[in-house]
C-alpha positions as CSV (number, residue, x, y, z in Angstrom):
1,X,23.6,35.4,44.1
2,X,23.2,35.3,40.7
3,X,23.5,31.6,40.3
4,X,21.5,31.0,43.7
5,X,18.5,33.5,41.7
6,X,18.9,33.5,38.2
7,X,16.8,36.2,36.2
8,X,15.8,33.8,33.6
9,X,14.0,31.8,35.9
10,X,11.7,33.6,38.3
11,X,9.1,33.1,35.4
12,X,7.7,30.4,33.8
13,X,5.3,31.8,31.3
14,X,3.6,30.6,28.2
15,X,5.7,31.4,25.2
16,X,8.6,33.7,25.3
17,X,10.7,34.9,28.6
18,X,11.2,38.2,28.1
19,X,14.6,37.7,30.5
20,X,15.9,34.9,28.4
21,X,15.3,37.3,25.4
22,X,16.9,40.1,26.9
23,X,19.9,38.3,27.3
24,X,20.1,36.6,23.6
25,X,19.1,40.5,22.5
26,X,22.3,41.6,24.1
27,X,24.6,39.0,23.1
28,X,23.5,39.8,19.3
29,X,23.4,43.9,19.6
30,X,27.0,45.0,20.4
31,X,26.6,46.8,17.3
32,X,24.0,49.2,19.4
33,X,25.0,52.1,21.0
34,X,22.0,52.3,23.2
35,X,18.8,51.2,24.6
36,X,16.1,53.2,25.1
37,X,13.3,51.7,28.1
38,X,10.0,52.8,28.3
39,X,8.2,52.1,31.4
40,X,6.0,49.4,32.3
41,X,6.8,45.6,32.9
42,X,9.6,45.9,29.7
43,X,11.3,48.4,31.7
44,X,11.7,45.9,34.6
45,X,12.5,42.7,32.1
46,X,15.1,45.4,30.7
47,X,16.8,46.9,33.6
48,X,17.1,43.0,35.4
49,X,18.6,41.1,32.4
50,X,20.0,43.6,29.5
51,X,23.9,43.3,29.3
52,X,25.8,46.0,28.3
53,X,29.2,45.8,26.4
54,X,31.8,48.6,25.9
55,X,30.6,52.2,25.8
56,X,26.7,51.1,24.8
57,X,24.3,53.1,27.3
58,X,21.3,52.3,29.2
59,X,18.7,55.3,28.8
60,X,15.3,55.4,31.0
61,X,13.2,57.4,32.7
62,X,13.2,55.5,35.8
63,X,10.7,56.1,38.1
64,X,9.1,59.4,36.3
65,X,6.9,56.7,35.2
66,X,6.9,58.5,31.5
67,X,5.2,56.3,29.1
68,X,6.1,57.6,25.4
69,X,9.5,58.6,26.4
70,X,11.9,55.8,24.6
71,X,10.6,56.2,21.0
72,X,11.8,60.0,20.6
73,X,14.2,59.5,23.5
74,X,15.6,57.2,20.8
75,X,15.5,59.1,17.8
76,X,17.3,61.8,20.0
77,X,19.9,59.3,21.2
78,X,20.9,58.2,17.5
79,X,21.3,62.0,16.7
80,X,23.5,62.6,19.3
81,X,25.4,59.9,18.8
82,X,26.0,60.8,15.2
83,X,22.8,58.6,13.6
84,X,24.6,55.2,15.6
85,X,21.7,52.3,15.6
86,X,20.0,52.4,19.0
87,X,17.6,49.9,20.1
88,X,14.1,51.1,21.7
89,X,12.3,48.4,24.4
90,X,8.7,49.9,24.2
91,X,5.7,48.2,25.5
92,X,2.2,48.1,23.6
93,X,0.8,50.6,26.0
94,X,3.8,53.2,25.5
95,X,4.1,52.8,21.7
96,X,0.8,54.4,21.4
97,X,1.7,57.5,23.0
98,X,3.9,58.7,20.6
99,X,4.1,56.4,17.8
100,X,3.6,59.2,15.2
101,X,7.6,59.6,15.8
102,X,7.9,57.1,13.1
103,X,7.3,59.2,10.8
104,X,10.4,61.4,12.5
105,X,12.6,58.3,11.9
106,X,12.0,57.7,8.0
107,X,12.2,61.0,7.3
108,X,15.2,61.6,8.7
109,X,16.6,58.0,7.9
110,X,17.5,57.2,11.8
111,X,18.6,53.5,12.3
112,X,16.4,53.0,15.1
113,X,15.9,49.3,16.6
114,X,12.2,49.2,17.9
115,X,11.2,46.3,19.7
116,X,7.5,46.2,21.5
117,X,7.1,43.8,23.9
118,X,3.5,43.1,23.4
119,X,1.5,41.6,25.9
120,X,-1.7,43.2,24.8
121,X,-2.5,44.5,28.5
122,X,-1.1,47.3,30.5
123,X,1.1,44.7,32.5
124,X,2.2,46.0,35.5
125,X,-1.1,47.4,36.5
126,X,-3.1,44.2,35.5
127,X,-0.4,42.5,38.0
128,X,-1.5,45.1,40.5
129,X,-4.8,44.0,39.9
130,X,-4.3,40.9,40.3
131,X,-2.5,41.4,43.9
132,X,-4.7,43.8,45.3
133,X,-8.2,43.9,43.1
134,X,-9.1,40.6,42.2
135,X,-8.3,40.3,39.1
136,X,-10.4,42.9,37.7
137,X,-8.7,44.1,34.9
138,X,-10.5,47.5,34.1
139,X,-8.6,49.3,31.3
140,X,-5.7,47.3,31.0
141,X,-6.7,44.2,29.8
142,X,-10.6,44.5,29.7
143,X,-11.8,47.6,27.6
144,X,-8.2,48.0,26.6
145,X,-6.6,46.6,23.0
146,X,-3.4,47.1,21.0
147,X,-2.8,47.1,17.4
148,X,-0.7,44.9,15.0
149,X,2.5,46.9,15.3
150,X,4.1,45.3,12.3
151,X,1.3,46.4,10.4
152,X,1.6,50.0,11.2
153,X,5.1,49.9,10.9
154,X,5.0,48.8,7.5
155,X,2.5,51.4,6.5
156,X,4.9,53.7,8.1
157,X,7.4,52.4,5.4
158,X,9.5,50.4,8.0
159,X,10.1,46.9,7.5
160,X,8.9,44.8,10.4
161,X,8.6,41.2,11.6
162,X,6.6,39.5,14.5
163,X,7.5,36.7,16.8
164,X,5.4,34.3,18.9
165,X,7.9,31.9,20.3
166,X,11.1,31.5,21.6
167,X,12.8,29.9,18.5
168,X,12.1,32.2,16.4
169,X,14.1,34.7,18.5
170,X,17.6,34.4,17.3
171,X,16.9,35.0,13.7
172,X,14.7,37.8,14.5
173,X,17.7,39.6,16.1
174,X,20.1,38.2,13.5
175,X,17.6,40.6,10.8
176,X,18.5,43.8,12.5
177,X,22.1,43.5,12.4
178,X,22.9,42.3,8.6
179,X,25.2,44.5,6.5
180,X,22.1,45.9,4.8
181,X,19.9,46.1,7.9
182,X,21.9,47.8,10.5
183,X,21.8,51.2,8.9
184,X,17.9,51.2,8.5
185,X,15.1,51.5,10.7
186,X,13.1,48.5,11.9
187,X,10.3,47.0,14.2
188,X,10.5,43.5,16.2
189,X,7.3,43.0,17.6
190,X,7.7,40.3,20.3
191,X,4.4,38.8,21.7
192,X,4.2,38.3,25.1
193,X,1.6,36.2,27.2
194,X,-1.1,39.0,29.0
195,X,0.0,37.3,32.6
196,X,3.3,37.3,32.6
197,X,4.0,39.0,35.9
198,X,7.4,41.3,37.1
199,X,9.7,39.9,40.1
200,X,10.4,40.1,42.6
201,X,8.0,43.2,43.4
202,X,8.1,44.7,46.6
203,X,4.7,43.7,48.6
204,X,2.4,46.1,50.7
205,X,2.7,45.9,54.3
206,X,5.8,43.9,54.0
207,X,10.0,45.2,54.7
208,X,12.0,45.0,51.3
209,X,13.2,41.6,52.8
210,X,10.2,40.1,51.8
211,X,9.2,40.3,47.8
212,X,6.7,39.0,45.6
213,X,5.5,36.2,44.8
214,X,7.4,34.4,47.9
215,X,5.6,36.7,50.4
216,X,1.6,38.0,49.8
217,X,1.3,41.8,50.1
218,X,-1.0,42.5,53.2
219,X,-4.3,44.3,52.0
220,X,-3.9,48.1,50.6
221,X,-6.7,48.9,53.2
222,X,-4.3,47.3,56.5
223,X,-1.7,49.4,55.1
């Protein structure tokens, strides 16, 4: 199955797959003890392609649909497991919900991983949009912006980096887990194009044998 539908292909998008990173995030973090998902389109890049190794730990909040949970679901996480390094998938949208919890983690030193996928747009509801309301992106792409995360990181006093494109990914990784690094706290901001879309998706109308984007939902009004 796996060869027949490989994750790292059901999207095509300008600039970097998030699947393809997942994976190389993985193969570089068996250091982590954790990751932390927030909810949104990372959650679903996450929960596809993330591989776990040993006793590492897959936290969400599934389909409570909390956005803000992952970056103090995090800092709790390292403190239970004893300040371990945990890494923290947050989207744009999520990370400003609680992202005054980085002042939690300097103060109290936490070697917390933060990586925002940032696609500039509340993702998953723009791809709704773009199923069922013709592309009109109110609030989550129009009306809606995000902040330089590295920036506010920084004046956080946490040493961050942005990416743009897919080489750049390894070494990005590679920073977190240096002798020096692994112990401190850090942000990865990873920019993501505004239409990369979540598959498959379950369509309206249509039995869970048929998925986005091979079968078109049938109109929210028919259903």
């Amino acid at each position: 199955m796996k060869e027949t539908w490989p994750d790292t292909k059901e999207l095509d998008p300008k600039g970097i797959n998030p699947n393809v990173f997942m994976h190389i995030l993985s193969n570089k973090s068996k250091r982590a003890k954790a990751y932390l998902a927030d909810v949104g389109s990372h959650q679903m890049w996450a929960a596809q392609s993330l591989e776990l190794y040993n006793d590492q730990q897959f936290l969400t909040s599934g389909g409570m649909g909390a956005m803000g949970f992952s970056l103090p679901g995090g800092i709790g996480a390292s403190i239970a497991l004893k300040n371990e390094p945990v890494v923290v998938l947050i989207g744009d949208g999520c990370m400003q919900i609680n992202i005054q919890e980085l002042q939690t983690i300097v103060r109290n030193k936490l070697p917390i991983k933060i990586i925002v996928l940032n696609n500039k747009t509340l993702g998953m509801i723009r791809q709704f949009q773009d199923s069922y309301f013709e592309s009109r992106y109110q609030s989550t792409y129009w009306g809606y912006d995000a902040p330089d995360f590295a920036k506010v990181a920084l004046a956080y006093g946490i040493e961050a980096k942005t990416i743009e494109d897919s080489d750049s990914i390894e070494n990005a990784i590679d920073w977190f887990w240096t002798k020096e690094n692994e112990v401190k706290p850090q942000l990865l901001q990873v920019m993501i194009d505004p239409h990369t879309n979540t598959y498959p998706k379950i369509a309206f109308g249509r039995p869970i044998t048929e998925m986005e984007p091979f079968a078109k939902p049938i109109a929210m009004e028919a259903t």
